[in-house]
N, C-alpha and C positions, 0 to 999 in steps of 0.2 A: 486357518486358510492362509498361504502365502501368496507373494504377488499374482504370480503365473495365472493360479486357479481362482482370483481375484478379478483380472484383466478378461480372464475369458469365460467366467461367468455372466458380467457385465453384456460383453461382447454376444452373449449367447440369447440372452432378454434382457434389453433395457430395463424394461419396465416391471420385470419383476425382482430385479436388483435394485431397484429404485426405491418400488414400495416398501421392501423390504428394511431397507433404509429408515423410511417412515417411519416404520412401529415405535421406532424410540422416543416418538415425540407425542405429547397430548393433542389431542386430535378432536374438539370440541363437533366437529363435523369429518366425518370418513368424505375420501374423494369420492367422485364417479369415473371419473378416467384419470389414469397415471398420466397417459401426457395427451393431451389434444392435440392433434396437428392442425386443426382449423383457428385455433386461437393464436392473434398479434403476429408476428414476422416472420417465424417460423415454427411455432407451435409452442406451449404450456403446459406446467406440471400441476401436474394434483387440481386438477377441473373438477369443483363443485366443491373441494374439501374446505374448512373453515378452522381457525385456530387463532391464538392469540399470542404473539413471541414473548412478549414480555412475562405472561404466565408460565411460558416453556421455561426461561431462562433462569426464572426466582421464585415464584410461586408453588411450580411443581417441584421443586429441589427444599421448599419449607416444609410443604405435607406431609413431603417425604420422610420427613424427623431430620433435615439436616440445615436447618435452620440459626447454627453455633455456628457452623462453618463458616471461616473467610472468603467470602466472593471477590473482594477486591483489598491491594495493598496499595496504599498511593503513598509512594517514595519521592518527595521534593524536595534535591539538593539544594534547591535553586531558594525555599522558603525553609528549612532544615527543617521539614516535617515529617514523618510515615504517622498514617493512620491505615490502621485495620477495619474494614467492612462487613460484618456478615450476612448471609444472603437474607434472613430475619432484617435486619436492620435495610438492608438496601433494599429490598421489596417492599416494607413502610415507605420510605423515603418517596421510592416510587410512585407508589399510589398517593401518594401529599401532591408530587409534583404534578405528578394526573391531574389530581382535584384542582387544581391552582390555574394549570392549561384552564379546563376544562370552564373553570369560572369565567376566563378570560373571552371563553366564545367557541375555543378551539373543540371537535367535534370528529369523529373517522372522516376521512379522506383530505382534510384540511391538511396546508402544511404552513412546515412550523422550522422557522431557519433558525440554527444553534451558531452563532459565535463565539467560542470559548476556549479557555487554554487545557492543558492536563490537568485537570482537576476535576473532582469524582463529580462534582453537579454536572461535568459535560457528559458521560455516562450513563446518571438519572436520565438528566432531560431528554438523550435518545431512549431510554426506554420507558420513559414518560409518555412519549410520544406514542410509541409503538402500544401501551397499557390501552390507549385510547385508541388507537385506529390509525394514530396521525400520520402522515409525513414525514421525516424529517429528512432537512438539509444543511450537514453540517459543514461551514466555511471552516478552513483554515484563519483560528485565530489571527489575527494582524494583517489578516489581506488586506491593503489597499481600499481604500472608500470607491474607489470606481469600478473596482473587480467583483467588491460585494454588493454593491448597487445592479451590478446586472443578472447577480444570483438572485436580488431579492424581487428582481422585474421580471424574470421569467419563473422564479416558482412560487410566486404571488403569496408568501407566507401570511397567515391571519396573526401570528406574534412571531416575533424576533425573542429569543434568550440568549442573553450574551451575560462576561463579566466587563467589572471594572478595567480590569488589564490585566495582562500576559507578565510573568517573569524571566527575562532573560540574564544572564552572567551579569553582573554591573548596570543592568540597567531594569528602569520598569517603563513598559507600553500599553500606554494608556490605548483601552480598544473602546471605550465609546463616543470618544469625539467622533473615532474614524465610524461607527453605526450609526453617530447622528447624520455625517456626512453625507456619507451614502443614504441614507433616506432624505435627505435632500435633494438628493440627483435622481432616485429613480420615481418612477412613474407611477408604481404601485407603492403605496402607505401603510405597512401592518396597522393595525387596529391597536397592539399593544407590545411594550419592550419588557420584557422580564429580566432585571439587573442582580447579578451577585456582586455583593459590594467585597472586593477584597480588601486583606486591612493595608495594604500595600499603599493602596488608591482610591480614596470614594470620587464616586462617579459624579457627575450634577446630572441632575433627572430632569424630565418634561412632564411638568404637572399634566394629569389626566391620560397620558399615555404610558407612562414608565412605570414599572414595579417594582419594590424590593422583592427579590427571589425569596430571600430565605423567611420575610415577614410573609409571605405571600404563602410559604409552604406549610410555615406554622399555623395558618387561616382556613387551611383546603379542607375538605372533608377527603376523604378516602376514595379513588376511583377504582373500582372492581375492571377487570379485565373486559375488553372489547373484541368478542371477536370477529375475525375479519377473511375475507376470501383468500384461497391461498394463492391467488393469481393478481392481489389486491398488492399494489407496491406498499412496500415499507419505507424503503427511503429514498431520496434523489440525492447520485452525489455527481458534483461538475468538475471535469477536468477540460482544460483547455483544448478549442476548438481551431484548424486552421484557420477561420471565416476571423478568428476574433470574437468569436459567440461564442460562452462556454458551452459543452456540449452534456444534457443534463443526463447522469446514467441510472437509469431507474432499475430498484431492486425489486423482485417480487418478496412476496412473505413465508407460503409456502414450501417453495425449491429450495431459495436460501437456507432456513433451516434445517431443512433435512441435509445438504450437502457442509453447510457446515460440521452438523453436530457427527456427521462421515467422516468426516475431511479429519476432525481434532483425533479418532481413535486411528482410522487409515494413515494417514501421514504422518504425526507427531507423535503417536505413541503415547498419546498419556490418557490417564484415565480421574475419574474422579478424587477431587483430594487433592491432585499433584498440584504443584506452582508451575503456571506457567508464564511467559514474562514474553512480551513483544513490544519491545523499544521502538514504538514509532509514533503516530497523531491521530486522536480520532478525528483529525480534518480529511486522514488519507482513506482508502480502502483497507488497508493494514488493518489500521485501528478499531474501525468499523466489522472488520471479521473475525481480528485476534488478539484485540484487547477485549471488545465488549460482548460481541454476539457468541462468537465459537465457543471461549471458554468457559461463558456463563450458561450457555447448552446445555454444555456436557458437567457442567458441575465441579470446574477447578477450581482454583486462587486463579486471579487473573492480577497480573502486577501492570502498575500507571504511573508512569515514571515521567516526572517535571524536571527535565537536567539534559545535558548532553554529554555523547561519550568523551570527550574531552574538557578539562576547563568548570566541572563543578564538581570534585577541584583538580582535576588530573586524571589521568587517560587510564586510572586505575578505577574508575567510578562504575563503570561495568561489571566489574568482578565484586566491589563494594555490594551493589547490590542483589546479584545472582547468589553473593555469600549468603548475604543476610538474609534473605527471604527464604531459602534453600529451593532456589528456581530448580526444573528439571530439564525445561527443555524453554531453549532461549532463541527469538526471534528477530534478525535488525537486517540492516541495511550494509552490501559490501565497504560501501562507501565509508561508514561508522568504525569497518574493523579498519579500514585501512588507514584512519587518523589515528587509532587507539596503535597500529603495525606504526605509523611513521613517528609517532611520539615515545612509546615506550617498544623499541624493535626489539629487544632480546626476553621480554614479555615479566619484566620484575614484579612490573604494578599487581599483575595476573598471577605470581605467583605469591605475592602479597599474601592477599583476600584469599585464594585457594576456593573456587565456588566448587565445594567435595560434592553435591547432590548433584551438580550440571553433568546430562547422558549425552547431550546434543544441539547445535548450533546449527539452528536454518539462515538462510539468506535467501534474499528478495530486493526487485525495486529496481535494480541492471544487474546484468551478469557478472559472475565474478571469476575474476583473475585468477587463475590457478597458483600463483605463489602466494596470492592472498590465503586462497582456502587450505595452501598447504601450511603455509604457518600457522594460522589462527587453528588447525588439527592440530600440530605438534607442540604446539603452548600448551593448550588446552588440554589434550590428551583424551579429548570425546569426536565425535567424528563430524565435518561438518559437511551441512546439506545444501548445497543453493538449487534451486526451485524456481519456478517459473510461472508468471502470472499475471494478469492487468485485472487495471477497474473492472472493466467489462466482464470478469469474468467472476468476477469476488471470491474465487478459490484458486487453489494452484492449478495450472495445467499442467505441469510436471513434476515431478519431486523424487525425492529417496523416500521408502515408508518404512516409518517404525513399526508400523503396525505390520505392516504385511514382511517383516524383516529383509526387506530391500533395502538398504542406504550402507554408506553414504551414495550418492552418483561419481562417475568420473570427475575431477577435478577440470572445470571447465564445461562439462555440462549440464543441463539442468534435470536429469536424470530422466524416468521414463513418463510417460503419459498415466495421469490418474486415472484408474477404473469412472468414466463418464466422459472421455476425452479419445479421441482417434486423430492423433495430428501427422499428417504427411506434409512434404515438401511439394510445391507445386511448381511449372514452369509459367512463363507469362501468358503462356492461352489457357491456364489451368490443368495443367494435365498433369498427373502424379507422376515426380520422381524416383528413379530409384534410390534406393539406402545409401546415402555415403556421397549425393550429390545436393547440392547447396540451390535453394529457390525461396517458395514464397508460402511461409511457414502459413498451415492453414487448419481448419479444424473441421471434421465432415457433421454436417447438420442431422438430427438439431441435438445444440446446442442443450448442455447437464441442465439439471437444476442448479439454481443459485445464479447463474448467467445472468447477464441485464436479457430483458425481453424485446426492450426500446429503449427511444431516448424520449426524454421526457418532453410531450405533444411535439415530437418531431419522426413519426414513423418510418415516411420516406428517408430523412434524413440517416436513419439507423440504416435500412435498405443499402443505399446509397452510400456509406461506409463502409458496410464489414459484410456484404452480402453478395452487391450486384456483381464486383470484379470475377468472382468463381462462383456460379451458380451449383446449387447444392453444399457450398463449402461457408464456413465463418475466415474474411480473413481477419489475422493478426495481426497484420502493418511492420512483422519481424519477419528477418531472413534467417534460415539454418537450414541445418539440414538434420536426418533422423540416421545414427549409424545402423551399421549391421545387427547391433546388440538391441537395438531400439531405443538407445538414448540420443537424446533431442539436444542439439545443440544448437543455441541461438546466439548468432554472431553482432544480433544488431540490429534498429530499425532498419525496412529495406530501404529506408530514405539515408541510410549511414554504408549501402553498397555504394560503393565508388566507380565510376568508371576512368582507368586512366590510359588513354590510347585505344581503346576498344574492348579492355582487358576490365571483370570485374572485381573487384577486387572488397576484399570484407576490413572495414578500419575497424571489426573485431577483432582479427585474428593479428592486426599490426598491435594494438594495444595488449594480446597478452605477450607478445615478444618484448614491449617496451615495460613491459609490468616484472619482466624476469630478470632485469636486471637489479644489482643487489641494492644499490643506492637511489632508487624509483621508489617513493612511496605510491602514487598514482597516477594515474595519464589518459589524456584523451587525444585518440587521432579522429581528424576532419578532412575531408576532400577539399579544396580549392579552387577555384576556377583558374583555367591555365587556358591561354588562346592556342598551344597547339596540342596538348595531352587530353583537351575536356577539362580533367580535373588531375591534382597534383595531392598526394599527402600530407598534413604538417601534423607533425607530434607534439602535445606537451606535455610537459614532464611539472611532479613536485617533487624535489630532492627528500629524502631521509633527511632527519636530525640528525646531527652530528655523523654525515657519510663522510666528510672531506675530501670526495670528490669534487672537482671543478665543474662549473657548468658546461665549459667548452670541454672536458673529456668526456663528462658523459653525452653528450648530442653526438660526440665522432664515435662513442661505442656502441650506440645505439644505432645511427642508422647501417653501421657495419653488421650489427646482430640480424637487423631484419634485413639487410643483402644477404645475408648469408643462411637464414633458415626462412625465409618466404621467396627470396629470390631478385634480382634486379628488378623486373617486373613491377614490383611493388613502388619504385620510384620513390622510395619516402628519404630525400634528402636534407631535408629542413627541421630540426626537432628544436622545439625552445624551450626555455625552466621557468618558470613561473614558481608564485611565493604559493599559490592555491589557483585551483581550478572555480570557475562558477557554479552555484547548485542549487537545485531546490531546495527547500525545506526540508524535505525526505531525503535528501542525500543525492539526487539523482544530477550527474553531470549534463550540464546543459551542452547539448554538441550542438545543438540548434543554431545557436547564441553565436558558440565560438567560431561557427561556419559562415555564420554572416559578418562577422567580424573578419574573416579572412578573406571576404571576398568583397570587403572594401565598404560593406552596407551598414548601416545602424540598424546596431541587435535588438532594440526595443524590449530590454529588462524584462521579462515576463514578472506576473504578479506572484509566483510562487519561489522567487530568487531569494536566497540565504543574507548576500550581501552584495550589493550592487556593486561594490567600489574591485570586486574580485573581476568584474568584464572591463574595467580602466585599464584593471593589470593584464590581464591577455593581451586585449588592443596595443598596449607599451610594448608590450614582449614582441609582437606583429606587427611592429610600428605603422599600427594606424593612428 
C-alpha cells in the first residue's frame, strides 16, 4: 500500500482503519466500540477493550521465541559504558521492578513519579509501572526542586524513583538533594523514594521512607501483567503552562499503542530486528514514544544514549554510535545537527565512523532549516525527514513514510499529514484556508489514537486550550499553511507571527533566510516591541567555527539577504552574534525568553533551560 491509498483509506473509515491497526497487539479484552464519541472531550478509542503495555512490549515479543534478542543498547559516553539488554532479561527486570512497586503499596491507577537520567532503570521503571496499571510521570532529570515539587503536588505520586545523579561532561548532579527538596516544599508526601545508587554518587537516604532500588529489586517477587482499560491513562507527562502550572498531559493505554506500534512501520520503516536509535530524554515525549514504548512494540533494538551530540568527546559521537550499533534509522533534534553542522561543517567526524547501516534521518522538536536538512542529506548520503508533532499528540502529525515510500518531505517542510490526521489552515474566525495561504494550523476532530484525551483533572482546562477557539477543530498553537501538493508547512508558534506595521509576518520564514547564509550555524528571530511598527524584527545569529567572517559583515549581509528575498516589509534591520542561543534540554530555542528580553522584561529562566548563563549572553548582545 503506498501513501495515497493509505491516506484515503483512513479517510474512507476511521474506524475500520483503526481497528485494523489493533490486531497487532495482545488484546486481553477485544473493544466494544472503535471510538466513542460520548467519552471525555472529544471522544475515545477502543471502548471496553483491556490490555496490558508492558506485556505488549516484552512479554509477547519472549513467547514468541524472541527472547535473545536485544531490546535495549545503553550507550554512555558520559560513564564509557554500553550494555546490551535482551527482551528476556528486560521483561525479568521488569516484573522485579513491579514486584518492588508493588510491595511499596503501588497498585493500577496509582502514580508513580520517575526522576532519573538515561539509564536503562528509567525505562524499567516506566514499564514497571505500566506491568502494574500504574501511572507514570516522568520529570526531566535535574529539574529544579520547585518545578518538581509542583509535578509531585499535582500528580500526587504514592512513591517517587529517582537516581543518585545525572552525568554531565565534567561534571556529576547530584538529583537527590534537589527530590529531598522538593518534597519539602510540596504538599503532598509520597509514602516512599526508590534510590538507584550510582557509583558516581551514593545518595544519603531517609530512614523509613528511602529504598535501595536495586536491593529492593533483588527482594521483589515477580509481578505478572495487569491489565487495564484501554481508555485507562498510562502515563502523565507535564510541559509547561502559561498560568506557571504545569499543564499535566495524559496518555491513554489503548490508542497510544496501537498508533505507535503504526506509526514505527507507517513512518520509519523499520521492522523487527532493526536498531533503531532516538537521541533524546525519557523526560521528553520523544523518549517516551521512541525510545521506550514504539520500539519495544514493534520488536526492535531501541538504542539509550547518556552523552551529547557534541563534547563526549566531539561532534563525531553520533556517527560513533549509529556506527557501532548499526542504527538503521536515526531520530534527534534539528538543533543537535546543527551544533554537530557548526562544529565539524565539512562533516570529517561523520565520515570518520561511516554509519554504512544508517537509511534515514528524522527530525523533530522545531522546524528545521532547509540548509540544515540540506547538509546533514549530503554528508550523510541517506535522506532526511523533519516531521512534525507535540506532546499533545505523542505521534507525528506529519512526516515523510518509509513505510508507505513517501520521504523524504520538501526541505523546509514537515511533509504530509499521517493517515489519522486532517490538518488545514484556519483564518481567525476558523474558517478553512485555501492551500498555499498561511493561518491557524488546526486538526479536524477527533482527535487519532494516541492523542492526550485530557489534561490531567483539568478537563475544562484542556477544552479551553486546544478546542473552544475552533469549534469542531484541535488547535495547535502553530502557524503554516498546507501547499497545493499537501505538504504542511509550519512557520512557527502563532505567538512567533509578528505584526510589523499591520503586515504579518512569519520570524519562520526570516530565520530560514538567516539560516542560508554560509557562516550561520543557527538563529533565532523575535518580534520586539516598537512604539510606532507594534513590533520590529531582531535576528541572532551563532557564527560557524572557523567562518572568519566578521560579526559586523555578516549582520550587513544578512539583513541585505532578507531585504532582498522577503522584502523591505520584513523591517528586520537589527541582526546580533551571539556565542549560543538559549535552550531547553531538548534542544528547543527559547524565542520566548529571547522576546522578553528584547522587550525590556525579565525572562524568568524556565526550569527546562540547558544553561542559564546563554540569556546573560543575548541580554549583552541586546544591551539589556
Amino acid at each position: 500500500m503506498n501513501y495515497t491509498q493509505a491516506y484515503a483509506a483512513w479517510m474512507a473509515d476511521q474506524e475500520v482503519a483503526w481497528a485494523k491497526a489493533a490486531e497487532g497487539l495482545l488484546w486481553r479484552r477485544r473493544w466494544e466500540r472503535v471510538f466513542d464519541p460520548a467519552m471525555g472531550t472529544y471522544g475515545q478509542w477502543f471502548a471496553g477493550g483491556s490490555l496490558n503495555v508492558a506485556e505488549n512490549a516484552l512479554d509477547r515479543h519472549v513467547a514468541a521465541g524472541h527472547g535473545e534478542r536485544t531490546a535495549l543498547i545503553w550507550d554512555s559516553p558520559v560513564t564509557e559504558s554500553v550494555r546490551h539488554v535482551s527482551y528476556a532479561e528486560l521483561r525479568d527486570r521488569t516484573a522485579k521492578v513491579a514486584g518492588a512497586l508493588r510491595a511499596l503499596g503501588v497498585a493500577a491507577g496509582d502514580r508513580v513519579v520517575i526522576y532519573m537520567p538515561m539509564v536503562p532503570e528509567a525505562a524499567i521503571a516506566m514499564l514497571a509501572c505500566a506491568r502494574l496499571g500504574a501511572i507514570h510521570s516522568v520529570v526531566f532529570g535535574g529539574f529544579a526542586a520547585p518545578e518538581l515539587a509542583k509535578r509531585i503536588e499535582d500528580a500526587t505520586p504514592r512513591v517517587v524513583v529517582c537516581a543518585s545523579c545525572g552525568i554531565e561532561p565534567g561534571r556529576v548532579v547530584a538529583y537527590k538533594p534537589l527530590l529531598d527538596a522538593a518534597i519539602g516544599i510540596s504538599a503532598h508526601k509520597p509514602d516512599a523514594c526508590l534510590v538507584l545508587q550510582r557509583p558516581m554518587l551514593n545518595a544519603a537516604m531517609t530512614p523509613g521512607r528511602d529504598h535501595d532500588f536495586t536491593e529492593a529489586e533483588a527482594a521483589a517477587t515477580p509481578a505478572e501483567p495487569v491489565p487495564v482499560a484501554a481508555t485507562d491513562p498510562l502515563y502523565i507527562l507535564y510541559t509547561s503552562g502559561t498560568t506557571g502550572k504545569p499543564k499535566g498531559i495524559v496518555r491513554d493505554t489503548g490508542g497510544y499503542a496501537v498508533a505507535l506500534l503504526n506509526s514505527m512501520r507507517m513512518i520509519y520503516g523499520v521492522a523487527p530486528e532493526d536498531v533503531f536509535w532516538t537521541a533524546s530524554d525519557v523526560g521528553w515525549v520523544v523518549g517516551h514514544s521512541y525510545i521506550v514504548y514504539g520500539p519495544l512494540l514493534l520488536g526492535c533494538t531501541s538504542v539509550m544514549y547518556e552523552g551529547k551530540p557534541v563534547g563526549t568527546p566531539d561532534a563525531g559521537a553520533f556517527w560513533r554510535v549509529a556506527a557501532q550499533h548499526g542504527v538503521r534509522v536515526f531520530f534527534t533534534a534539528p538543533t543537535a545537527i546543527r551544533a554537530i553542522k557548526q562544529q565539524d561543517p565539512e562533516g570529517a567526524l561523520m565520515r570518520a565512523h561511516r554509519p554504512a547501516k544508517l537509511e534515514a534521518l528524522y527530525l523533530a522538536g522545531e522546524r528545521c532549516d532547509p540548509p540544515t536538512a540540506v547538509w546533514a542529506a549530503e554528508k550523510l548520503g541517506v535522506p532526511v525527514v523533519d516531521h512534525w508533532w507535540q506532546t499533545e499528540t505523542g505521534w507525528p502529525i506529519t512526516a515523510g513514510f518509509r513505510g508507505y515510500g513517501l520521504f523524504p518531505p520538501k526541505p523546509g517542510s514537515g511533509g504530509r499529514a499521517s493517515p489519522g490526521y486532517e490538518v488545514v489552515a484556519l483564518d481567525d474566525a476558523g474558517k478553512p484556508l485555501p492551500r498555499g495561504e498561511s493561518g491557524n494550523l488546526a486538526i479536524r476532530l477527533p482527535m487519532p489514537p494516541g492523542c492526550a484525551p485530557t489534561l490531567w483533572h483539568d478537563a475544562e482546562g484542556f477544552r479551553r486550550a486546544y478546542l473552544a477557539d475552533f469549534p469542531g477543530w484541535y488547535r495547535t498553537g502553530d502557524a503554516g499553511m498546507v501547499d497545493g501538493d499537501g505538504d504542511v508547512w509550519v512557520m512557527g508558534r502563532t505567538d512567533d507571527i509578528i505584526n510589523v506595521a499591520g503586515h504579518r509576518l512569519s520570524t519562520g520564514a526570516m530565520e530560514e533566510v538567516l539560516a542560508a547564509h554560509p557562516a550561520v550555524a543557527e538563529c533565532a528571530v523575535v518580534g520586539a516591541r516598537d512604539e510606532v511598527k507594534g513590533q520590529v524584527p531582531i535576528g541572532l545569529v551563532v557564527l560557524k567555527a572557523g567562518s572568519g567572517a566578521t560579526p559586523e559583515e555578516v549582520a550587513r549581509e544578512l539583513v541585505a539577504m532578507v531585504r532582498e528575498r522577503i522584502g523591505p516589509v520584513a523591517a528586520l534591520r537589527d541582526v546580533r552574534v551571539v556565542p549560543r542561543l538559549p535552550k531547553t534540554r531538548s534542544g528547543k530555542i527559547l524565542r520566548g525568553s529571547i522576546r522578553r528580553i528584547a522587550d525590556g522584561e525579565d525572562p524568568q529562566a524556565p526550569p527546562t533551560i540547558d544553561d542559564p548563563a546563554a540569556l546573560a549572553e543575548v541580554a549583552a548582545a541586546l544591551g539589556r
